[in-house]
C-alpha positions, -999 to +999 in steps of 0.1 A: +000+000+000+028+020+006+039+027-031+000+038-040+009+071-017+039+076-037+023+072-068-008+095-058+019+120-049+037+122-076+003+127-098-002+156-079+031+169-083+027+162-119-004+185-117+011+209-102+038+210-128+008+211-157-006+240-143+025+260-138+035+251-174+004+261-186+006+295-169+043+300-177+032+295-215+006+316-214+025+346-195+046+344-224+025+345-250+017+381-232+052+390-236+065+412-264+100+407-283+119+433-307+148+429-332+154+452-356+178+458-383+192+491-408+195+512-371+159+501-360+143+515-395+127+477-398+112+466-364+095+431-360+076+423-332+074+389-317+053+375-287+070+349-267+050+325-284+071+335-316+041+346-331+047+381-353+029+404-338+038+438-355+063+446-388+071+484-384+093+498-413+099+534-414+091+554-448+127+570-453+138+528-460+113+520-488+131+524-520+112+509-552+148+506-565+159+486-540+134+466-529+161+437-520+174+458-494+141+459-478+130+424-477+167+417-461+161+438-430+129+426-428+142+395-428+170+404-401+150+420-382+120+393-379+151+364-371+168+384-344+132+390-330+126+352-330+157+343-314+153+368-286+117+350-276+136+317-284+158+325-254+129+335-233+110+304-241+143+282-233+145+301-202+108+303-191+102+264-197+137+250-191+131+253-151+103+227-155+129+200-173+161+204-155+174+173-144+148+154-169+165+135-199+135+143-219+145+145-257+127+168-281+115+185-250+123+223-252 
């Protein structure tokens, strides 16, 4: 009988760990990411969720000559965005596998 007490406490410590996930993922879906590229004249927004939120590009950089040149820092811009909520999501979520060998996890 002694292992069923171990096993109902480790189901609720597993619950425990759901729920905390859940609002750690959620908290960062609230959060908002920049990168930006040509001295911050292309701006992309990212949530924490690396979901695009927002693609500012100021007027002066929009050249119909050179439309290359935009789509780059757009580009730049939108990867070093992704990265930084990347990090956060490593971060955020690492503290509930440390220690666990869990592969493809985070």
């Amino acid at each position: 009988m002694r292992g069923m007490g171990n096993m109902q406490g480790m189901m609720k410590q597993m619950q425990k760990m759901q729920k905390q996930m859940a609002e750690a993922q959620e908290e960062l879906g609230e959060k908002r990411l920049e990168g930006s590229a040509g001295g911050g004249m292309v701006k992309v927004i990212v949530s924490g969720q690396k979901e695009v939120l927002e693609v500012i590009v100021d007027p002066t950089v929009v050249d119909p000559e050179d439309v290359e040149m935009l789509q780059d820092l757009i580009v730049i811009a939108t990867n070093e965005a992704m990265a930084a909520a990347e990090e956060l999501s490593n971060s955020t979520m690492g503290q509930f596998t440390k220690g666990l060998n869990l592969p493809g996890m985070f």
